[in-house]
C-alpha positions as a Markdown table, in Angstrom:
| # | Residue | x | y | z |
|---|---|---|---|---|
| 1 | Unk | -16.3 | -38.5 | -41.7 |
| 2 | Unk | -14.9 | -37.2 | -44.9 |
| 3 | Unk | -12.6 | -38.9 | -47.4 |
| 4 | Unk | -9.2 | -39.4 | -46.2 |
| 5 | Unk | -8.0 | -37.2 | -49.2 |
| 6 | Unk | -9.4 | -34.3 | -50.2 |
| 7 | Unk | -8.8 | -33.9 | -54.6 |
| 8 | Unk | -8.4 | -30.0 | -55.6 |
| 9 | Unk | -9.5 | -29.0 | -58.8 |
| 10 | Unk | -7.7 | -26.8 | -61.4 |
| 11 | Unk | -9.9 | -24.6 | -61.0 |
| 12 | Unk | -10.7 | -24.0 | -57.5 |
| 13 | Unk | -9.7 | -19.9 | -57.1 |
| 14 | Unk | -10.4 | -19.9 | -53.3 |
| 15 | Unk | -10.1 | -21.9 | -50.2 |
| 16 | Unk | -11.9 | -21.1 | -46.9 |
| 17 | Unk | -9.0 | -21.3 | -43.8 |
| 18 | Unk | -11.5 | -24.2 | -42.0 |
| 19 | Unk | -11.0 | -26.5 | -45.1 |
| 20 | Unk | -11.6 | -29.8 | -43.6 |
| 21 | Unk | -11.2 | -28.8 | -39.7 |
| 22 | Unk | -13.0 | -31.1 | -37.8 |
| 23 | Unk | -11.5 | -33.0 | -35.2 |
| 24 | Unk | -13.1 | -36.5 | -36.5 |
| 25 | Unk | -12.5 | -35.6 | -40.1 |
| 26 | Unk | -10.0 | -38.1 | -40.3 |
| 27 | Unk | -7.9 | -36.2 | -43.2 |
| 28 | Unk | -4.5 | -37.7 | -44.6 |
| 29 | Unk | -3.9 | -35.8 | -47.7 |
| 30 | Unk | -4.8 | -32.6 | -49.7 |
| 31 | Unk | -4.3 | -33.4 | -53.6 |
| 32 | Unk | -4.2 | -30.2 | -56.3 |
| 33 | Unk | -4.7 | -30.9 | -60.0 |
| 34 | Unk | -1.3 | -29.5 | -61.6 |
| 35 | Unk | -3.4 | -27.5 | -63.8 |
| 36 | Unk | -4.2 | -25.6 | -60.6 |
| 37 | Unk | -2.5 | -21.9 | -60.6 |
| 38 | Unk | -3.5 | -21.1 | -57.4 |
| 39 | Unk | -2.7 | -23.8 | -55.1 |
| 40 | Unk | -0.1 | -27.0 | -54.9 |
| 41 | Unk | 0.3 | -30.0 | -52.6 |
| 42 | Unk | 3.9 | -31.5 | -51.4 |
| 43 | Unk | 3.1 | -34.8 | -49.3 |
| 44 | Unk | -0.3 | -34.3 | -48.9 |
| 45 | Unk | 0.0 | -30.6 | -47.3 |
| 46 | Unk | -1.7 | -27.7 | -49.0 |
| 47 | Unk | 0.1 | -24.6 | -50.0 |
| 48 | Unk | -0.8 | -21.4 | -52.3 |
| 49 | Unk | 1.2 | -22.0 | -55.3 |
| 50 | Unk | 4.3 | -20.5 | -54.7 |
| 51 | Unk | 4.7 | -22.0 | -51.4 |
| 52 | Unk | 4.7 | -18.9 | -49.5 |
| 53 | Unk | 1.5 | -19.7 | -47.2 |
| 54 | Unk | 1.2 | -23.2 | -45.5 |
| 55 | Unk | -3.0 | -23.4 | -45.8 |
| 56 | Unk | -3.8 | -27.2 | -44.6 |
| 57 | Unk | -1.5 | -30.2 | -43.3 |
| 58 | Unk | -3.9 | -33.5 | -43.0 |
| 59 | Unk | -4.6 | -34.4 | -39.7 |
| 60 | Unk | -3.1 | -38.0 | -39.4 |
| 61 | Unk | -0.4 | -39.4 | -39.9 |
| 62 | Unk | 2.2 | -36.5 | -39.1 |
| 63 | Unk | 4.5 | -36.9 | -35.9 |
| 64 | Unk | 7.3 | -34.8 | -37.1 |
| 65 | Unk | 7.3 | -31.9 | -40.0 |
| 66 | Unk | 9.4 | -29.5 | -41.2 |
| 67 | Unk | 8.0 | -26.2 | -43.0 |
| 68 | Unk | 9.8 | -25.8 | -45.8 |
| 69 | Unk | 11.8 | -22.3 | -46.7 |
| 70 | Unk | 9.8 | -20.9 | -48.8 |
| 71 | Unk | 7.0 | -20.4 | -46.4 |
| 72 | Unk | 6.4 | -16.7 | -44.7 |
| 73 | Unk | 3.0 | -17.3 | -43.2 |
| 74 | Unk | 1.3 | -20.2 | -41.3 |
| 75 | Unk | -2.5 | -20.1 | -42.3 |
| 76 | Unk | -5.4 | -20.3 | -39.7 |
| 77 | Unk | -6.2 | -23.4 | -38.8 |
| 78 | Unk | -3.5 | -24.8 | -40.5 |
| 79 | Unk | -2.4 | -27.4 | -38.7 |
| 80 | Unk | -5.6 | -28.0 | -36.2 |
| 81 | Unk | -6.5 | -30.9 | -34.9 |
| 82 | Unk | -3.3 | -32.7 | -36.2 |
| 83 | Unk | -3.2 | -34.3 | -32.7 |
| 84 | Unk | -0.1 | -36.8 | -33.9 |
| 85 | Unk | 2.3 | -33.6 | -34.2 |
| 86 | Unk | 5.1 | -33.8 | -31.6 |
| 87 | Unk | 7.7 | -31.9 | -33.5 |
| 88 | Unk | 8.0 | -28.7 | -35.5 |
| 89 | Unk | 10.4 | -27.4 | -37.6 |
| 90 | Unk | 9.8 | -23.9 | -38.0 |
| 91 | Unk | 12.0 | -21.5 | -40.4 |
| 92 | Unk | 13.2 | -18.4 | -39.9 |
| 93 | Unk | 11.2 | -17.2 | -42.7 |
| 94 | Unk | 7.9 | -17.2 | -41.3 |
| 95 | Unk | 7.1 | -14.0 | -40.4 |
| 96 | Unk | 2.9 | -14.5 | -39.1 |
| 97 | Unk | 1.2 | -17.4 | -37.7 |
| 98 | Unk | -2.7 | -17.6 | -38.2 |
| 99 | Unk | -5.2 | -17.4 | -35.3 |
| 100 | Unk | -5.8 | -21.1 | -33.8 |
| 101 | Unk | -3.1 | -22.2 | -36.7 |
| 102 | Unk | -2.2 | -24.6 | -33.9 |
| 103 | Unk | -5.6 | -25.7 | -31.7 |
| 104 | Unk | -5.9 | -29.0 | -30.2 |
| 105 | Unk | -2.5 | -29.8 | -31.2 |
| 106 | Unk | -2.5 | -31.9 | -28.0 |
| 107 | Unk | 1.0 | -33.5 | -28.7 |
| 108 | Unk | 3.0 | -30.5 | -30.0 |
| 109 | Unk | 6.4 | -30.9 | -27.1 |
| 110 | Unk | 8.8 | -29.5 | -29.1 |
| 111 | Unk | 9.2 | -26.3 | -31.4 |
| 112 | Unk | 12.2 | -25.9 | -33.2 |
| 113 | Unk | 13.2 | -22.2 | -35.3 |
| 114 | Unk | 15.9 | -21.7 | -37.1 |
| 115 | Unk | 16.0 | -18.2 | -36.4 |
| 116 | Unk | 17.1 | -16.2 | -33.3 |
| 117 | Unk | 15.1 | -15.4 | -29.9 |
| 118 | Unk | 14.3 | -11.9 | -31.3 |
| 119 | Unk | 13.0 | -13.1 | -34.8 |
| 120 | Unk | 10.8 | -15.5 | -33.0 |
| 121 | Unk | 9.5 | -12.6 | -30.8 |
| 122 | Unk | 9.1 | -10.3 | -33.9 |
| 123 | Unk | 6.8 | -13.2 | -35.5 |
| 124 | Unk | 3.0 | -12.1 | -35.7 |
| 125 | Unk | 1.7 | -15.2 | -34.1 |
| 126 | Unk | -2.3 | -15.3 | -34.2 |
| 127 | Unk | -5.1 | -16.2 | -31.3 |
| 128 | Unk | -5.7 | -19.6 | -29.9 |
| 129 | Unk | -2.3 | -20.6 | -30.2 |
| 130 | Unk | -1.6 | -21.8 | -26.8 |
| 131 | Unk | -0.6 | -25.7 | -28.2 |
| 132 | Unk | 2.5 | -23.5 | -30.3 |
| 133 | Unk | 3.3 | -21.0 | -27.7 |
| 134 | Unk | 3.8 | -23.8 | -24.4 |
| 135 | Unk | 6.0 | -26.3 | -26.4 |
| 136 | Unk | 9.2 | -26.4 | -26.2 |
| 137 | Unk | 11.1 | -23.8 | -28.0 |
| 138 | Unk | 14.4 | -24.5 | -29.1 |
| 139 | Unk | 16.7 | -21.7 | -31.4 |
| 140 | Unk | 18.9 | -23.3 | -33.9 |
| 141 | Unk | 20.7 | -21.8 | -36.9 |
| 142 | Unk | 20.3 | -24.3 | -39.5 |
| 143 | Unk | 21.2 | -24.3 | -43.1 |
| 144 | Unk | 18.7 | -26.5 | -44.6 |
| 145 | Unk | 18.7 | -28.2 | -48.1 |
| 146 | Unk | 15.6 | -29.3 | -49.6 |
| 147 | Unk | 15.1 | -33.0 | -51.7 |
| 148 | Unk | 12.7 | -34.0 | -54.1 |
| 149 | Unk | 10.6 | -37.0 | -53.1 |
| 150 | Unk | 10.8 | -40.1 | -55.0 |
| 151 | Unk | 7.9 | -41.7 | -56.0 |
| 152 | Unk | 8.7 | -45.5 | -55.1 |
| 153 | Unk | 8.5 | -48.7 | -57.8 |
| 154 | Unk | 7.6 | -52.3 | -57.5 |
| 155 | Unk | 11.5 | -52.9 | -56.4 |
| 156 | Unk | 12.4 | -50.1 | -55.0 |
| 157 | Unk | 11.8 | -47.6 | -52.4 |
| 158 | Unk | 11.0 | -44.3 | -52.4 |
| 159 | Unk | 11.1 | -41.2 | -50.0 |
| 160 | Unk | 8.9 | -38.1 | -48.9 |
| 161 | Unk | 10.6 | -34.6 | -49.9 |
| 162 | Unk | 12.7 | -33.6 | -46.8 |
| 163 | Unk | 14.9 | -31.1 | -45.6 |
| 164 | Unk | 18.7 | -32.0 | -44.2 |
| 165 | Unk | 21.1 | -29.5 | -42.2 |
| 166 | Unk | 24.9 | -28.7 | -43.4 |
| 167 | Unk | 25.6 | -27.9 | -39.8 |
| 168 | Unk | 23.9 | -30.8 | -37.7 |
| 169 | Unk | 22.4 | -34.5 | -38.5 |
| 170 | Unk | 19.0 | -33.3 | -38.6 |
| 171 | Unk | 16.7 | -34.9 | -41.2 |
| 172 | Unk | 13.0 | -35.3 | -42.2 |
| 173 | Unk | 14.0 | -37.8 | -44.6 |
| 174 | Unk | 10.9 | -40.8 | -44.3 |
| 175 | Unk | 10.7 | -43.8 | -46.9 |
| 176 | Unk | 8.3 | -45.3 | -49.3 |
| 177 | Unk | 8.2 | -48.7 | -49.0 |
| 178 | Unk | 8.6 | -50.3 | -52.8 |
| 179 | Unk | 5.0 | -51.0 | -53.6 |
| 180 | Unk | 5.6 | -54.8 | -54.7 |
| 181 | Unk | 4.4 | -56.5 | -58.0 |
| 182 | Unk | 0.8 | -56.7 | -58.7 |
| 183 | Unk | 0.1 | -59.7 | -60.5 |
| 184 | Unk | -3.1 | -59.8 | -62.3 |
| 185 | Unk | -5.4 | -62.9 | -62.9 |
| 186 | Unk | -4.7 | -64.9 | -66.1 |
């Protein structure tokens, strides 16, 4: 088993698309140095630095996600073995899905794309992708807004960035529990 959070280095150049794909790897967040000018993490899932290619999501821990905007191109392997996932919020600005970007996504019901039918069919979607392709597909039009997250204090909470709709109720919004007083021995 490796560490439950894999710690990127400024200068790391290059990341193989199998980083940390193993189905007992156990993985619940990819970190990168802010130094790094290739690579950046938000919530613990691994993106080149402009936030255009979705490399890694951990494994645990993720029952719902929403891509953000910025993203055009789902990485290989991306999110295998996250066997948690259940629902995926897809934008209309992906335009390629990696080979096996989905395998043993055992859970995966529900598929939702903010695009139309014929963007979806116009996406280059990779090999091995069986877990994406028999969800449930749903086409929305959503406007989506992106939020910073907030790192949470001793008193008060905090949340996970998320995304909300102008045209419907959906959220990804998830809270940080406050994180409580630490009292040290006297």
């Amino acid at each position: 088993m490796i560490a439950q959070t894999i710690q990127i280095p400024g200068k790391v150049r290059k990341i193989g698309s199998t980083i940390a794909v193993h189905p007992n790897a156990g993985l619940k967040s990819i970190a990168v140095d802010a130094m790094n000018p290739y690579f950046t993490s938000v919530d613990g899932v691994l993106f080149n630095k402009d936030k255009t290619i979705l490399i890694r999501a951990p494994q645990l821990s993720l029952g719902s996600y929403a891509i953000p905007n910025t993203v055009t191109s789902i990485g290989e392997y991306a999110f295998a073995y996250c066997s948690e996932l259940t629902d995926l919020y897809i934008p209309k600005s992906v335009t390629s899905i990696g080979g096996a970007a989905f395998y043993q996504c055992n859970k995966l019901a529900f598929v939702f794309y903010t695009g139309t039918i014929d963007q979806w069919n116009e996406i280059s979607i990779g090999t091995s992708n069986e877990k994406l392709t028999d969800a449930v597909l749903q086409y929305h039009i959503h406007s989506y807004l992106d939020h910073a997250s907030q790192e949470p204090t001793c008193t008060e909470i905090g949340w996970k960035a998320y995304q909300t709709c102008e045209t419907c109720d959906y959220t990804s919004y998830e809270e940080i529990a406050a994180t409580g007083h630490s009292w040290a021995d006297a």
